[in-house]
N, C-alpha and C positions, 0 to 999 in steps of 0.2 A: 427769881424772875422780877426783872422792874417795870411796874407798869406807869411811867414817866411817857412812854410814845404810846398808849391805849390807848387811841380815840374815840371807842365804842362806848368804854366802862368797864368795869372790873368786878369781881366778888374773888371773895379767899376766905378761909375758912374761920370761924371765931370761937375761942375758947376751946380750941384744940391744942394740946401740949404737944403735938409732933408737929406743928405749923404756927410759926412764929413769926408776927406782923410788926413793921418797922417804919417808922415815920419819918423823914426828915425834910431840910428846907437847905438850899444852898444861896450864896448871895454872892453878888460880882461886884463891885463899884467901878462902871468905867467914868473917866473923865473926859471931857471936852475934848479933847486932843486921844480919845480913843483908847489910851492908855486904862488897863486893867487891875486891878488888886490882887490879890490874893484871892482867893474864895474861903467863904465863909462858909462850916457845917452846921447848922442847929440841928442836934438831935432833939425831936419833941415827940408828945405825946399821941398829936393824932391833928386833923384835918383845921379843929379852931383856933389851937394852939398856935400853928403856921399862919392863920389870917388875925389874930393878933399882932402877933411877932413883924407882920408886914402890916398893919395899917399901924402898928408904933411908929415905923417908917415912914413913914407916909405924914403922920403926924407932925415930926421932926421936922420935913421937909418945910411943910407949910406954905407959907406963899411962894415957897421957890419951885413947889410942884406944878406941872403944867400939864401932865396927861398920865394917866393910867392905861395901861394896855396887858393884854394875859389872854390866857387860855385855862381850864380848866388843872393844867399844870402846870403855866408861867404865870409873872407877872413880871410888869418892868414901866419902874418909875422913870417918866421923865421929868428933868429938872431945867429950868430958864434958862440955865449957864450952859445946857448942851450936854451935861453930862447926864447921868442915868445909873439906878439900882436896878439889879435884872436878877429876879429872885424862881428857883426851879425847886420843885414842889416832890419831891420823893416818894416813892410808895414800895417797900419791897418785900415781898413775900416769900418767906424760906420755909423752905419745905424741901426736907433732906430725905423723905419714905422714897421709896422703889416703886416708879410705877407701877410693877408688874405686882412685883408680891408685897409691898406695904412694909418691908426692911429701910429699919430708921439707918441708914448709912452713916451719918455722921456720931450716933449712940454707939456703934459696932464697928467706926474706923475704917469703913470702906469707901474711903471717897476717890476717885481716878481722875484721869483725864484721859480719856482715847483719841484717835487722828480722826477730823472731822470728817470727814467722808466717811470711815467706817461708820464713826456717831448718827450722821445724815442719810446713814442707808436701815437704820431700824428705829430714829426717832426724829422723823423729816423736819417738826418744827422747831427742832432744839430745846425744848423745854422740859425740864424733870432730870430725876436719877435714875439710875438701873443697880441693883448688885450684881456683883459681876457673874451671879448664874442665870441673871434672865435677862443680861445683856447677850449670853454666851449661847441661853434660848432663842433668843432673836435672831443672832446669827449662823444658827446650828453650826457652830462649833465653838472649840475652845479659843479663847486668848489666847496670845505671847506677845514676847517682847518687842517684835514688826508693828503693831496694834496700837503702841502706846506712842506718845511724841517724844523727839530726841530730848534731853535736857530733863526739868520736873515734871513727872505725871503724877506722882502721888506725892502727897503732903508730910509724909516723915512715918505716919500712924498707918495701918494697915493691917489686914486679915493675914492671916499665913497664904487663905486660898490668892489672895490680890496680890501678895508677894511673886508665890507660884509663878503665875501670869506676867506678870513685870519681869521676872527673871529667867521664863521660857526660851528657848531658842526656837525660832519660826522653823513649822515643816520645811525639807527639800523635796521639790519636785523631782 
């Protein structure tokens, strides 16, 4: 889950070893003429780390800096010459448990992808995991292979029971 568009605020869980908290900072350089960079990833520590790393920026600038602007997850340097650093602020919390039953999915290789609509009709906001017996609860019934998206749905690793399901042939009515 990234909470990069939370406007409210956030909490996640701390010092929990099945939820693992991840920090980062991206940075764009446009130019005058609009023109873009590369993006840049800093992976950092945590919240001061990031406003360091951006008022060194800032520093650098110096007199050619003419306005600051940001939100709680931007910021974005303006510079005299019309160009601009435009830096996004990461937050992403991973947490691979099973809503339902607290099965570390990723420890035990059960990670999927189901067709969004089936996903949207037992976990409306999209967010979390299920294993595939209390995704299976939710839909009172079994998976097959109808269920899953054409192409990759599972990542190489997998349960026999995930396999099962992957490889089902959908009831005929």
């Amino acid at each position: 889950m990234s909470l990069i568009d939370e406007p409210a605020g956030f909490s996640y869980p701390c010092n929990d070893p099945e939820a693992k908290v991840v920090w980062a900072l991206r940075k764009v350089e446009v130019s005058s003429d609009g023109a873009e960079s590369p993006s840049q990833l800093y992976q950092v520590g945590g919240r001061v780390e990031i406003e360091q790393i951006i008022d060194d920026h800032m520093q650098r600038a110096g007199t050619d800096l003419t306005e600051v602007a940001g939100t709680l997850w931007t910021r974005t340097l303006h510079l005299r010459d019309g160009g601009r650093s435009e830096f996004w602020i990461i937050l992403e919390v991973i947490d691979w448990r099973c809503l339902d039953c607290g099965w570390n999915l990723q420890r035990v290789d059960e990670y999927y992808m189901v067709n969004d609509d089936l996903w949207l009709s037992v976990v409306p906001d999209r967010i979390g995991h299920l294993c595939v017996g209390c995704l299976e609860g939710r839909l009172g019934r079994e998976l097959n292979a109808a269920d899953f998206p054409t192409g990759r749905s599972i990542d190489g690793r997998y349960t026999e029971r995930l396999w099962d399901r992957v490889t089902r042939r959908a009831p005929t009515d």
